[in-house]
N, C-alpha and C positions, 0 to 999 in steps of 0.2 A: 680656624679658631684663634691663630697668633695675630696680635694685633700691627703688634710693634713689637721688635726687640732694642734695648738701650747697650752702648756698649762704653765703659768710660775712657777719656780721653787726658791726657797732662799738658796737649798742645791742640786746639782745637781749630786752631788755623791749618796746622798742618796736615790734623786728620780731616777737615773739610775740601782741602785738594784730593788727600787719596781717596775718598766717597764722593766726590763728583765726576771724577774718572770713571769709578768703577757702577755708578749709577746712570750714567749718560749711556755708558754700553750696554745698559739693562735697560734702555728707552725711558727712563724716570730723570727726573730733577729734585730740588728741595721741595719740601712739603711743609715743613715751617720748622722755623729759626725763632730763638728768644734768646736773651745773655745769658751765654755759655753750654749752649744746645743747638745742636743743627738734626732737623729729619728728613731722609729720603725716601720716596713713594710716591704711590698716586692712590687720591682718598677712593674708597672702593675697591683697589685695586689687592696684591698679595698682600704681606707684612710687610710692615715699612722700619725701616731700621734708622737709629737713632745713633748718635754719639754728644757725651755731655763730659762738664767736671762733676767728677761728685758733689752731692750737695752736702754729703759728710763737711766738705772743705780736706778732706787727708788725698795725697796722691791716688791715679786711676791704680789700679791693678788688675793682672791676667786674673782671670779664673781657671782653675787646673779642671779640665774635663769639657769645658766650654767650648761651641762653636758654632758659629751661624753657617748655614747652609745658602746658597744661592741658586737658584734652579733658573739654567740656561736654557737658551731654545734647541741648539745643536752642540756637538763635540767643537765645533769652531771656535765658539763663541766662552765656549769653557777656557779655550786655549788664548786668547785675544783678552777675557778676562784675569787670566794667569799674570801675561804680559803686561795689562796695564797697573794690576796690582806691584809688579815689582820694579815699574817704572815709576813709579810716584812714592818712592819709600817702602814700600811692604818687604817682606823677606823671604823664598820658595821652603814650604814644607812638604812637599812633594809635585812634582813635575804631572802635568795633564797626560792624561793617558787611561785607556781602559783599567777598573778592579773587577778581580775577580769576576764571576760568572754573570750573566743576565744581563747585560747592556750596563754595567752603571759606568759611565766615564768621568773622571775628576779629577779639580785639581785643589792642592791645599797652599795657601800665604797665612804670610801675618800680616797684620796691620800694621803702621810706622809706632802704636802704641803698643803692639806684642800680641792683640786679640786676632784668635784663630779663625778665619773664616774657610768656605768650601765652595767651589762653583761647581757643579754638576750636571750630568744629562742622565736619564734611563732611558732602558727600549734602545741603543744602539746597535744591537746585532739581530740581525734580520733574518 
């Protein structure tokens, strides 16, 4: 049903390194770019996520409750995801590793703009 999610940005060069890191390990690239927006995806493919300046023209800001989920292939790729999220500016809000019951594995960063993302697996306990 999600098409795209848009996430806003105060530096968009910078958030366009840390989304091509974390979209290259997701097998995707850019999907399209226009002044002062960059999207990654593949058309057809899951939700594709976005980061722009507001068109307000006022600084980006967090949303409190917000967060984009990322659904990995395996617990590795959660973990690898982690890593490149906090190699490229982002910040750990919680370390990879199993929650709670039922397979769900994850992990939480921020973006280099504050916006909370999640990389995830389910079904890992067998």
């Amino acid at each position: 049903m999600i098409g795209y999610v848009t996430l806003g940005t105060n530096d968009l060069e910078r958030a366009a390194v840390f989304y091509d890191a974390i979209a290259a390990e997701m097998g995707v690239g850019r999907m399209y770019e226009w002044p002062g927006a960059i999207a990654w995806g593949e058309a057809g493919g899951a939700a594709a996520i976005g980061v722009m300046k507001p068109f307000d023209g006022q600084p980006a800001s967090v949303g409190n409750g917000v967060m984009v989920a990322l659904e990995a292939k395996e617990p590795a790729q959660v973990d690898r995801l982690h890593a490149i999220a906090l190699a490229n500016g982002g910040s750990c809000e919680g370390k990879p590793g199993p929650r709670g019951e039922g397979g769900f594995y994850a992990a939480y960063f921020r973006d280099p703009d504050g916006n909370k993302l999640n990389a995830f697996v389910m079904g890992t306990e067998g």
